[in-house]
Each structure stands twice: as structure tokens, then as C-alpha cells.
C-alpha positions in Angstrom: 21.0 -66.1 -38.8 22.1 -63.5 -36.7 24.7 -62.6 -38.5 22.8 -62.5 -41.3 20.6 -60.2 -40.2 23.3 -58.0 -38.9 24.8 -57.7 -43.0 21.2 -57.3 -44.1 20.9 -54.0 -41.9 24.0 -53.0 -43.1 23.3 -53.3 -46.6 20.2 -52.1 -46.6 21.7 -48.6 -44.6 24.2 -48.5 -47.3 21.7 -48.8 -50.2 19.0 -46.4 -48.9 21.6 -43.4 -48.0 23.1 -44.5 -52.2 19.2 -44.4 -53.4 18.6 -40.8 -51.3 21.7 -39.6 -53.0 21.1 -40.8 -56.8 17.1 -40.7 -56.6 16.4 -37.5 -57.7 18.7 -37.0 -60.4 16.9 -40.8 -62.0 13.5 -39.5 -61.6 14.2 -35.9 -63.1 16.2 -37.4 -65.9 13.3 -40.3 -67.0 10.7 -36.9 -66.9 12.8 -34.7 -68.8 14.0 -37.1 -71.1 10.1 -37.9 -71.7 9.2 -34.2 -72.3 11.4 -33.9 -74.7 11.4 -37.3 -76.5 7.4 -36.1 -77.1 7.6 -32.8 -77.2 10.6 -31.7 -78.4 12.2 -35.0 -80.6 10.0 -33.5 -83.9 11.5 -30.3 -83.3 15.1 -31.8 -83.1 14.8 -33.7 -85.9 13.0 -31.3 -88.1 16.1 -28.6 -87.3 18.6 -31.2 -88.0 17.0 -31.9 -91.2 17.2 -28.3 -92.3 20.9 -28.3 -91.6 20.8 -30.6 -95.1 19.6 -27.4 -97.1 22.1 -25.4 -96.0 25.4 -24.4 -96.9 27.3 -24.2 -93.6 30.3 -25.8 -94.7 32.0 -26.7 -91.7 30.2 -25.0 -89.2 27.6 -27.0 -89.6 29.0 -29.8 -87.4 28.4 -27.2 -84.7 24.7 -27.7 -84.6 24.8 -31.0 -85.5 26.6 -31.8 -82.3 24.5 -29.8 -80.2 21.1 -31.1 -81.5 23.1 -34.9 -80.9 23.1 -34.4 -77.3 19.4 -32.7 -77.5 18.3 -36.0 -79.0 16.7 -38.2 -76.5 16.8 -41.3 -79.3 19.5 -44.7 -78.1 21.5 -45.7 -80.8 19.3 -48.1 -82.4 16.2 -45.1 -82.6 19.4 -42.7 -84.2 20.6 -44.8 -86.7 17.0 -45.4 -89.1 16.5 -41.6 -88.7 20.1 -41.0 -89.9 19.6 -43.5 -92.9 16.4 -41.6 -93.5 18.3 -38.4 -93.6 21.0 -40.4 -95.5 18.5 -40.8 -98.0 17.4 -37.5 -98.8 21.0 -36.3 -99.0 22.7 -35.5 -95.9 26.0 -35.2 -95.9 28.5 -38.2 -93.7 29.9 -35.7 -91.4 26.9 -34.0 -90.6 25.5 -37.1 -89.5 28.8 -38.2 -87.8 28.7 -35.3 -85.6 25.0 -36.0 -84.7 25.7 -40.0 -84.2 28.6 -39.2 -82.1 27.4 -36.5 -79.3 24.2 -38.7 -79.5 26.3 -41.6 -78.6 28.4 -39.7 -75.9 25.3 -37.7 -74.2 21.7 -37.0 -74.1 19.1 -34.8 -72.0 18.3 -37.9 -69.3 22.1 -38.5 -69.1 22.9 -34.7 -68.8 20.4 -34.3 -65.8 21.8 -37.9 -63.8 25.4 -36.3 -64.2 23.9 -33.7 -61.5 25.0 -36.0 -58.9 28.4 -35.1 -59.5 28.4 -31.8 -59.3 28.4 -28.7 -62.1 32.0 -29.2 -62.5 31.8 -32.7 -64.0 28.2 -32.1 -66.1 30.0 -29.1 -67.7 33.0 -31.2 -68.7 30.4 -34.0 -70.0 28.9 -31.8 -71.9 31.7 -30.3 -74.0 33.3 -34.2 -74.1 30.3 -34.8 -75.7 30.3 -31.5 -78.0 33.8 -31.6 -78.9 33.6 -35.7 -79.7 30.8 -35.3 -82.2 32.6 -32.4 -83.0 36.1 -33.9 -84.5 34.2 -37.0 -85.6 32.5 -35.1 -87.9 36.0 -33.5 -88.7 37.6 -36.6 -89.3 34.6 -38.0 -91.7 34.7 -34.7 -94.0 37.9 -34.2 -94.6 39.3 -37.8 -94.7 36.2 -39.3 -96.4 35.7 -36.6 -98.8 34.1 -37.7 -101.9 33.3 -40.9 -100.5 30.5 -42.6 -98.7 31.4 -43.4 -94.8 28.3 -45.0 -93.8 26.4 -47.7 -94.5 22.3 -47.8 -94.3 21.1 -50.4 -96.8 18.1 -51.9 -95.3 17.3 -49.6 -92.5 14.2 -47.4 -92.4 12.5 -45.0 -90.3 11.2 -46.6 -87.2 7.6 -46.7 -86.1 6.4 -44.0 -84.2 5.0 -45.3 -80.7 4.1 -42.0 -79.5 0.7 -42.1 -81.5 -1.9 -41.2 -79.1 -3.8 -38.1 -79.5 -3.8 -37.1 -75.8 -0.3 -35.3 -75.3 -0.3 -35.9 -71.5 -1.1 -39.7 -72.3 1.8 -40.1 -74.7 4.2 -38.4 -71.9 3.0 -40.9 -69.4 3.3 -43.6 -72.0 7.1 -42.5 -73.1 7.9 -42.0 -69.1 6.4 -45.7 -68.2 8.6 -47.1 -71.0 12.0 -45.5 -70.2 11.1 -46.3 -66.5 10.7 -50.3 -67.0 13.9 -50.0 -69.3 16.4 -48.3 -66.8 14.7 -49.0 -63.1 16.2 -52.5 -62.8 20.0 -51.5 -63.8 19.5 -48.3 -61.9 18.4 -50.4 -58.4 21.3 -53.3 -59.0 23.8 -50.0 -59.9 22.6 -48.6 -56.8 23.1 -51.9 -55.0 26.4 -53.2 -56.3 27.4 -49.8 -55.0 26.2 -50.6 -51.6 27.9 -53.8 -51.7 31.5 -52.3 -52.3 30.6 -49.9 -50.3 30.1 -52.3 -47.3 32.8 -55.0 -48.1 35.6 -53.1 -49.6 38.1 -51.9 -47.0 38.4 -48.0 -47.1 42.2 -48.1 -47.4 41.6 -50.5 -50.5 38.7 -48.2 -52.1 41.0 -45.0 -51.5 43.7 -46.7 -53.9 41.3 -46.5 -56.8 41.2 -43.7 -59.3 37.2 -42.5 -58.4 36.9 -39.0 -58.6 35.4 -39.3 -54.8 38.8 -40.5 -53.4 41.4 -38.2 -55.6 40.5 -39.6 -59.1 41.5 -36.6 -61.8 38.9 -34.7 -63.5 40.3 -35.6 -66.6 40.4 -39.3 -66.1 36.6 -38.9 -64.9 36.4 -37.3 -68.4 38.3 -39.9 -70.7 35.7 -42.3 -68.8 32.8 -40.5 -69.5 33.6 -41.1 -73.4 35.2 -44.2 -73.4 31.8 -45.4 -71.2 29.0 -44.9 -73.2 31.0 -44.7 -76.9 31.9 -48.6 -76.3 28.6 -50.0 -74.6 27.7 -53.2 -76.5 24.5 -52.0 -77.7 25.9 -49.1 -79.4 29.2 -51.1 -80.8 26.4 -53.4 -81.9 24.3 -51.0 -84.1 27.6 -49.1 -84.8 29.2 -52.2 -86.2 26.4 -52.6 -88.6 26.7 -49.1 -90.6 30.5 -49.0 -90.3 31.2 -52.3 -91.5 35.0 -53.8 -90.4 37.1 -51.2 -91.2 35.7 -48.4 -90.2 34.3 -49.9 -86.9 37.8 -50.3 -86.1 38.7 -46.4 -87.1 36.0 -45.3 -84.6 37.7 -47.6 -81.7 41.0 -45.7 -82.6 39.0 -42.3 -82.3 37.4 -43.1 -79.2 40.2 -44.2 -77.6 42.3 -41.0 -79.0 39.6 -38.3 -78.2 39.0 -39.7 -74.5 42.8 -39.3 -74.5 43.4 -35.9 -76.0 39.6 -34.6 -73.7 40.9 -36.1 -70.4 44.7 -34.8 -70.9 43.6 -31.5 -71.8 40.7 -31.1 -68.9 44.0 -32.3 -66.6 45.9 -29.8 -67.9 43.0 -27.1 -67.7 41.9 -27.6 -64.3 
């Protein structure tokens, strides 16, 4: 019993100086991704929209990126507004570029990157720019003439943030994104504790972290490679891509974490 007192004091030490360190950065992301998935997610949408009526050419996959990493939306809250845009005429690589960066990055995740410093949030960001970027690239010019998504079936979703009281639906929006990421973010910050306590130091310095000598770059190619092949998103992806073309954006995401993290090696 003793001894297992002595681990639980140990543990807990661990976890609490991991929680003091990652707290903040959790707490200011859920608020500021609630701001602006009430306040600002019309806006974002309604400016994305407008990029349909105009003729940008190419350099509309500029803004389309940029308002992908504004959006607060997951995947599955992306893809019925993109069918709905879809539907009124939007063009593929416009909404490739949006999926994409929206995919890679968004406001909550931007503001959680704090923890590793300005460095690595400025190298997230234009990962995530320059991915939605050359996906919507690839889509115009080597699916010209030809339809690269697939949104039969899916519709707008519902609307939850319906009350009339704007602080209310803020409260609402920031109760709901802290039920969904509160338990992952307490067993992330414990499972950290747990190597941190249990893995020797001479072991944990042999891994490629960027704490212990891991390249920027390779921080980078993870950073894309991470949240462009979580199972929900592969899961929603696979829908609207069907076969194929779910297995053309594996081969992008694994070359444009390659070319991002060689290139941010080679930079810095």
C-alpha cells in the first residue's frame, strides 16, 4: 500500500505541473472557438459563399483556405455546408481548399498550439494554408471539367445555436465543446504523466519530440499527417470521395506533410 501511495503522489505531481502547463491554452481555445462558432461561423460562411459569385480564378483558393482554418465546424458540420454550397454551384477546388485547411486547423486548435511556442503555431498555420492551398490546386487543374466530390444525400445540418439570448447560445456552444474534448484532454494530460513518470529519460531522449531535439519540420509533417488521418475525418472523407479518390487524398497527405516538413527543415 505504501508503495502505492508513493506512485500515486508521484503521478499526481506529474499530472498537475502537465495540467498547469496545457490548462490555459484548453480553456482559451473551448471560449474562442465558441465566440466564433456563434458569432462569427454566419459570417464565415456567408463570405465563403460569396467567393461562388466571383471570378477569382485561382486566387480564389487563397481565401478559401484562410476562411477553412477560420471555420470552427469538425468535419462532419463542414461537409453538409459544402454539399449545400455544392448545390448552388460552387466550384470542387474551392471547396477542396476550404475542406482541407478545415481539416488541418481551426481557431480552438490554433490557440492550444500556444503551448508550443510562436515558432510552431506559425508553422501550423501556413501547413494548414499551404495544404488547403495545393489541394485545391490539385482538384482544379487535374479534375477540370469533372466532378471530384460526391454529396448525394447530405443536407444542411440543423442549427443548435437557436436561442434568442446571444450570451445563452455562447454558454450553450462552450458547454458542448467542453463535454466533447474535457475527457480526451484529462486522459491526454494523464497518459503524459504516465510516460513522463515511467519512461527512463535516456529512453524518452531517443525519441523524435520536439522537446528533446525533434526537428521543426518533423513537428510539422506531424501536425498534417495528425489531424488529416483522424478516423473521424477519414470516415466522413471516405464518404464524399468514394475509393479512388480517398486513396488520392492519402497520397496527398502523405506528400504535402513531406514536401511542408522538408522545406520548414530546410528553412529553419
Amino acid at each position: 500500500m505504501e508503495i502505492l501511495r508513493r506512485e500515486f503522489i508521484y503521478i499526481w505531481y506529474y499530472f498537475s505541473i502537465q495540467l498547469e502547463q496545457v490548462f490555459f491554452y484548453w480553456v482559451l481555445g473551448m471560449v474562442i472557438g465558441s465566440a466564433i462558432s456563434v458569432f462569427g461561423k454566419g459570417k464565415i460562411q456567408s463570405a465563403f459563399g460569396a467567393l461562388g459569385e466571383k471570378r477569382l480564378g485561382v486566387l480564389g483558393l487563397i481565401p478559401a483556405s484562410l476562411l477553412g482554418i477560420a471555420s470552427p465546424l469538425c468535419m462532419y458540420g463542414t461537409i453538409p455546408i459544402a454539399a449545400s454550397f455544392s448545390q448552388k454551384g460552387m466550384k470542387d477546388d474551392l471547396l477542396a481548399a476550404f475542406m482541407m485547411s478545415s481539416i488541418l486547423l481551426n481557431p480552438q486548435l490554433l490557440i492550444t498550439s500556444g503551448i508550443l511556442g510562436p515558432e510552431a503555431v506559425t508553422v501550423r498555420f501556413l501547413s494548414a494554408f499551404l495544404g488547403g492551398l495545393g489541394a485545391g490546386l490539385c482538384v482544379r487543374f487535374f479534375y477540370k471539367g469533372r466532378s471530384y466530390f460526391n454529396f448525394t444525400g447530405f443536407s444542411e445540418a440543423e442549427n443548435r445555436d437557436t436561442d434568442p439570448d446571444p450570451a445563452m447560445r455562447f454558454l450553450k456552444s462552450l458547454g458542448r465543446n467542453i463535454r466533447a474534448t474535457a475527457p480526451w484532454f484529462l486522459v491526454g494530460v494523464l497518459l503524459s504523466s504516465l510516460f513522463q513518470r515511467y519512461v527512463p529519460a535516456d529512453a524518452f531522449a531517443k525519441q523524435q519530440w520536439l522537446a528533446s531535439g525533434m526537428s521543426m519540420g518533423s513537428a510539422a509533417a506531424f501536425m498534417v499527417t495528425g489531424p488529416a488521418t483522424k478516423i473521424t475525418n477519414l470516415g466522413a472523407l471516405k464518404i464524399v470521395l468514394g475509393a479512388k479518390r480517398f486513396v488520392l487524398y492519402l497520397g496527398y497527405v502523405i506528400l504535402i506533410s513531406l514536401v511542408i516538413g522538408l522545406t520548414v527543415d530546410r528553412i529553419l
